[in-house]
SEDODREN-393881 format. One line per 8 residues: number of its first residue (from 1); for each residue x, y, z of N, C-alpha, C, CB. Coordinates in Angstrom, 2 decimals. Glycine has a CB too. Example, Ala and Ser with C-alpha at 12.3 -4.5 7.8 and 13.67 -1.06 7.14 Angstrom:
1> 13.19,-5.69,7.80,12.30,-4.50,7.80,13.20,-3.30,7.80,11.31,-4.47,9.05  12.85,-2.25,7.08,13.67,-1.06,7.14,12.90,0.03,7.87,14.08,-0.60,5.72
END
This chain:
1> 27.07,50.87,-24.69,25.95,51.46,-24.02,25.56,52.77,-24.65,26.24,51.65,-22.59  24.78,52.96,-23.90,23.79,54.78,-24.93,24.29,55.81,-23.75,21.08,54.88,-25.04  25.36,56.26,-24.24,25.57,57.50,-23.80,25.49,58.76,-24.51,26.58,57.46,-23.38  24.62,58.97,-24.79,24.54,60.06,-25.87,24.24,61.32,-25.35,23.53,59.78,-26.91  24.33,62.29,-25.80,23.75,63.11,-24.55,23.52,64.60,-26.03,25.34,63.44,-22.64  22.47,65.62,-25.30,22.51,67.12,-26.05,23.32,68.17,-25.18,20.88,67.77,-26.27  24.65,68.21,-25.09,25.57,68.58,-24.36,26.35,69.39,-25.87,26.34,67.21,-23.39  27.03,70.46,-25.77,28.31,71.34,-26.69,29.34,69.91,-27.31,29.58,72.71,-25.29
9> 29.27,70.43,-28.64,30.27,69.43,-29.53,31.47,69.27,-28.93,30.63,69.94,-30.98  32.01,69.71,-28.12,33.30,69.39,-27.43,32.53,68.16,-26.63,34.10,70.79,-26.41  31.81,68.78,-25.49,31.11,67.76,-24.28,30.83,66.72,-25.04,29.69,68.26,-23.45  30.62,66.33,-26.45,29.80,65.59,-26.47,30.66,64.76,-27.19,28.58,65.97,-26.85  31.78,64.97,-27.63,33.03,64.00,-28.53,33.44,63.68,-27.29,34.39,64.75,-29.72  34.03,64.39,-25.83,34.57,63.44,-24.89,33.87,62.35,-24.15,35.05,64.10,-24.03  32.40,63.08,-24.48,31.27,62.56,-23.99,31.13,60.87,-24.53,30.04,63.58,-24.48  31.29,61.09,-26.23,31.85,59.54,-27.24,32.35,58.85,-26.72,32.76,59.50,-28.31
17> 33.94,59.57,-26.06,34.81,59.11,-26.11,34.70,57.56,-24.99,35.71,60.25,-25.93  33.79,57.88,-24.24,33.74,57.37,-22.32,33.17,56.61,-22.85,33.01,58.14,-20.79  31.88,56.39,-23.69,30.73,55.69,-24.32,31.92,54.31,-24.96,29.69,56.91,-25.73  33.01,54.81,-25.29,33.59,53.57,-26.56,34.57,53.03,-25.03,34.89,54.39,-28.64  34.46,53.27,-23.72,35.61,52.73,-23.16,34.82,51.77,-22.00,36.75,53.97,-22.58  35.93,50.60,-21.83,35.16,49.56,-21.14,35.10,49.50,-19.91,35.49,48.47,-21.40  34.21,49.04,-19.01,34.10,48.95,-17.44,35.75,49.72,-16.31,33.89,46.90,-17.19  36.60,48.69,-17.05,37.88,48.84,-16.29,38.28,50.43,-16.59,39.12,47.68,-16.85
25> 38.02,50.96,-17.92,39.10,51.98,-17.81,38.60,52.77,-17.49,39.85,52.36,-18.73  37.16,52.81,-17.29,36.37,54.00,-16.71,36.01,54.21,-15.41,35.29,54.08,-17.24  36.07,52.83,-14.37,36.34,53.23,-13.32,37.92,53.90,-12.76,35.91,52.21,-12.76  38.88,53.21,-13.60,39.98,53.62,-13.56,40.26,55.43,-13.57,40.50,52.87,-14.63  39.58,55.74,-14.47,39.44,56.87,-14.98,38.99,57.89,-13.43,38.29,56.69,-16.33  37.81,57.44,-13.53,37.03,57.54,-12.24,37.27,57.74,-11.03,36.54,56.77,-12.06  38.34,56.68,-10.72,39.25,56.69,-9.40,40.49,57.65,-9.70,39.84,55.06,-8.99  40.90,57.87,-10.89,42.49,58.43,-10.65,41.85,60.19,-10.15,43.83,58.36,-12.61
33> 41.03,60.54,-11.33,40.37,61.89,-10.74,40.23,62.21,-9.79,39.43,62.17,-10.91  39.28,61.40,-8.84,38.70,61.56,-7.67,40.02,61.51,-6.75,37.55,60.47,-7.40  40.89,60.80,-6.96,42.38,60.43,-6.11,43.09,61.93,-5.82,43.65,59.31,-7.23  42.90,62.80,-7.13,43.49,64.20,-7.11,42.91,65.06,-6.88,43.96,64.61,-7.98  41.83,65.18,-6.59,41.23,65.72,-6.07,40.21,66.67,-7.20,42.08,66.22,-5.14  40.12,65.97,-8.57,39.81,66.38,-9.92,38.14,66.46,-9.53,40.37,65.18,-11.27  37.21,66.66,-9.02,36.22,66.34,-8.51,34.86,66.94,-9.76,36.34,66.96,-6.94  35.27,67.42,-11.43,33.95,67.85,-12.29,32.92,67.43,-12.20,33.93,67.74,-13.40
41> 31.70,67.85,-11.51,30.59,67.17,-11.24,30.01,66.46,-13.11,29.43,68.47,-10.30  30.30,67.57,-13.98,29.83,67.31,-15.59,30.70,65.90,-16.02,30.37,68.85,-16.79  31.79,66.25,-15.65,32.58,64.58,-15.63,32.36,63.37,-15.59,33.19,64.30,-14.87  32.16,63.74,-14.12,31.76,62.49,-13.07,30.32,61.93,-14.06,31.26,63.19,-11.03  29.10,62.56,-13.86,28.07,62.64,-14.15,27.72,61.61,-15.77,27.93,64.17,-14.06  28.74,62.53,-16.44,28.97,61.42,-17.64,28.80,59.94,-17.30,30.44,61.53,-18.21  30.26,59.76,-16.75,31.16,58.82,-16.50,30.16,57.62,-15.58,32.54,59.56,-15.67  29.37,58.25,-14.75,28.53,57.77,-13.78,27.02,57.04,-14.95,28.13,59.32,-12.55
49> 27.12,57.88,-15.67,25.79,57.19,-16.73,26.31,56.03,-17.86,25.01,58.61,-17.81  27.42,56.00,-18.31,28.49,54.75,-18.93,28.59,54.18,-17.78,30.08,55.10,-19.63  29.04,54.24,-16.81,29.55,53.05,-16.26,27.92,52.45,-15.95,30.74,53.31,-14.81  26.86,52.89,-15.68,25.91,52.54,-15.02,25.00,51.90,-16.50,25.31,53.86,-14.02  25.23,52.34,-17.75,24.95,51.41,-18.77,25.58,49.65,-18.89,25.42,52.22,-19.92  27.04,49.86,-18.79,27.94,49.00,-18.66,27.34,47.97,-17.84,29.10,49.54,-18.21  26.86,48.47,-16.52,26.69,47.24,-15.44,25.11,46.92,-15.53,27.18,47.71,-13.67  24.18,47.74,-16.34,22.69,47.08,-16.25,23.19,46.20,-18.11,20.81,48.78,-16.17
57> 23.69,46.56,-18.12,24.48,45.60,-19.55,24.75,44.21,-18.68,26.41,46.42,-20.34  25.42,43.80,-17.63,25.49,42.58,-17.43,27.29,42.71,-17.25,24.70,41.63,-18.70  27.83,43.55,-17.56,29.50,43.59,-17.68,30.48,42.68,-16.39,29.95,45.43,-17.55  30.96,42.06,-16.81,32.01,41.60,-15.62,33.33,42.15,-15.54,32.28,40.18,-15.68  33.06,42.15,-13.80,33.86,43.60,-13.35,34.63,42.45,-11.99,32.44,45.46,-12.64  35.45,42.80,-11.79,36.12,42.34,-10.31,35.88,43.36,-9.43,37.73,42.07,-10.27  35.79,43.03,-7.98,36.00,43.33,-6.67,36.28,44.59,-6.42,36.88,42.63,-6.16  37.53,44.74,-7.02,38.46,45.76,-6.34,37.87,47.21,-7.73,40.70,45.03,-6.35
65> 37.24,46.89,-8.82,37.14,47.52,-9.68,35.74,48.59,-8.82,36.98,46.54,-11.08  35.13,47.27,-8.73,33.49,48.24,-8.08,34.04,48.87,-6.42,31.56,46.64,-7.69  34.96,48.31,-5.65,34.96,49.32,-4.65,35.92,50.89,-4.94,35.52,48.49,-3.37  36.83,50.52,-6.33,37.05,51.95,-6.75,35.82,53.05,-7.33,38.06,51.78,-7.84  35.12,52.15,-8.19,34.20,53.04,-8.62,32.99,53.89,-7.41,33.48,52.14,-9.70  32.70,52.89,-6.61,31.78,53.27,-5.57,32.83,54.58,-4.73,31.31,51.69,-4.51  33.89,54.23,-4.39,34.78,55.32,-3.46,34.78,56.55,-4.94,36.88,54.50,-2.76  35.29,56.32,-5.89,35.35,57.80,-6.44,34.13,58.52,-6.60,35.95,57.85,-7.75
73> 33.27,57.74,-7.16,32.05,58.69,-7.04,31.19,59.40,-5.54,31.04,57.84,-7.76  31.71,58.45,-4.37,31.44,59.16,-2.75,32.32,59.93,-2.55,31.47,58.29,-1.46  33.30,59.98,-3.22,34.41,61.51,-3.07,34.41,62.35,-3.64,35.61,61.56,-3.22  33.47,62.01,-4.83,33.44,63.48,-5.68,32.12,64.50,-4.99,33.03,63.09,-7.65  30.81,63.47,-4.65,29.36,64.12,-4.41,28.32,64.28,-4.93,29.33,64.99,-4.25  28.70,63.26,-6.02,27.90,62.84,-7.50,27.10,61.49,-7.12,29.14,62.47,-8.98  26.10,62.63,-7.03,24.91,61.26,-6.33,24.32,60.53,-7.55,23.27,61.97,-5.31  24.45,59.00,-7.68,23.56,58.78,-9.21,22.90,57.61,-8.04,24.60,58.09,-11.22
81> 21.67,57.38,-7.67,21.26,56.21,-6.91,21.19,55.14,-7.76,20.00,56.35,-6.22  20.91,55.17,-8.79,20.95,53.61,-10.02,22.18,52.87,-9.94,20.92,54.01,-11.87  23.49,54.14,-9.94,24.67,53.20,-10.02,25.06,52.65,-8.57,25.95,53.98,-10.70  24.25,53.58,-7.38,24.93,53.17,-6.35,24.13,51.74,-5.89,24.99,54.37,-5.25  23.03,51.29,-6.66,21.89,50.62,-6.71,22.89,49.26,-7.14,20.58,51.29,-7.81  23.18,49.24,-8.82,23.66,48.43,-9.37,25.32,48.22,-8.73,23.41,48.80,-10.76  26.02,48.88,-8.10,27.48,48.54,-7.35,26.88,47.82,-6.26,28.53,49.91,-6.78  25.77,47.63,-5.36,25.93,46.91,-4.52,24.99,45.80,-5.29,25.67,47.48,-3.13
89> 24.05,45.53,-6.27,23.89,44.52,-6.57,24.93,43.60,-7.60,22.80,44.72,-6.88  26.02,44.20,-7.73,26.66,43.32,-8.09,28.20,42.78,-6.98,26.87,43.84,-9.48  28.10,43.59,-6.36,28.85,42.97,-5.33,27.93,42.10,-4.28,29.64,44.11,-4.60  26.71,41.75,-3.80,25.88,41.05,-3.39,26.38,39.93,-4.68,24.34,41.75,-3.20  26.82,39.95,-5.73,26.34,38.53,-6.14,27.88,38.17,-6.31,25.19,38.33,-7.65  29.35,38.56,-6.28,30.46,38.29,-6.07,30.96,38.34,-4.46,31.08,39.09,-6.92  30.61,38.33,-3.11,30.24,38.70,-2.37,31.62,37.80,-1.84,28.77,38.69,-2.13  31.89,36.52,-2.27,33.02,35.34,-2.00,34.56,35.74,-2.60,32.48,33.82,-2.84
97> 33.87,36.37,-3.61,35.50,37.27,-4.27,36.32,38.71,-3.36,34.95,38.19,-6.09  35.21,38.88,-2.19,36.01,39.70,-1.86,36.98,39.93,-0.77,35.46,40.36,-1.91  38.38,40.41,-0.64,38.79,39.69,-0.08,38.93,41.12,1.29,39.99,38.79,-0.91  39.34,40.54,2.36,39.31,41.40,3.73,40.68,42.74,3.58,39.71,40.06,5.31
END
């Protein structure tokens, strides 16, 4: 996906870095932060525009992946409406995978 951004040569190599990593490890990523209470809005924000490439990409994701991603980003305060757009349209279409 195009994560590219005009952000400081540091911001913008970790910025790479999220761009080269796939659905799983970035919600992963996503959730462990938010778990500790790691809450960088510049982070998140990234992280929130890759993952939200990833899923208008078409990416297949399981269940439990999109209700981590949706909970870390409602715990951090990092409003992106596209991704919160695309997490429930793709759980609307796995809707049988999920389990109680």
């Amino acid at each position: 996906g195009n994560c590219s951004s005009s952000h400081p040569a540091s911001y913008r190599s970790s910025h790479a870095i999220a761009g080269q990593l796939n659905f799983s490890c970035l919600t992963t990523i996503a959730w462990s932060f938010a778990a500790v209470g790691h809450h960088d809005k510049r982070l998140f924000s990234g992280m929130s525009r890759c993952i939200l490439s990833l899923m208008k990409q078409g990416v297949r994701c399981k269940p439990q992946q999109l209700v981590d991603c949706a909970w870390a980003f409602s715990s951090t305060g990092v409003r992106n409406e596209q991704l919160l757009f695309e997490i429930s349209r793709h759980s609307q279409s796995m809707i049988s995978d999920f389990n109680a």
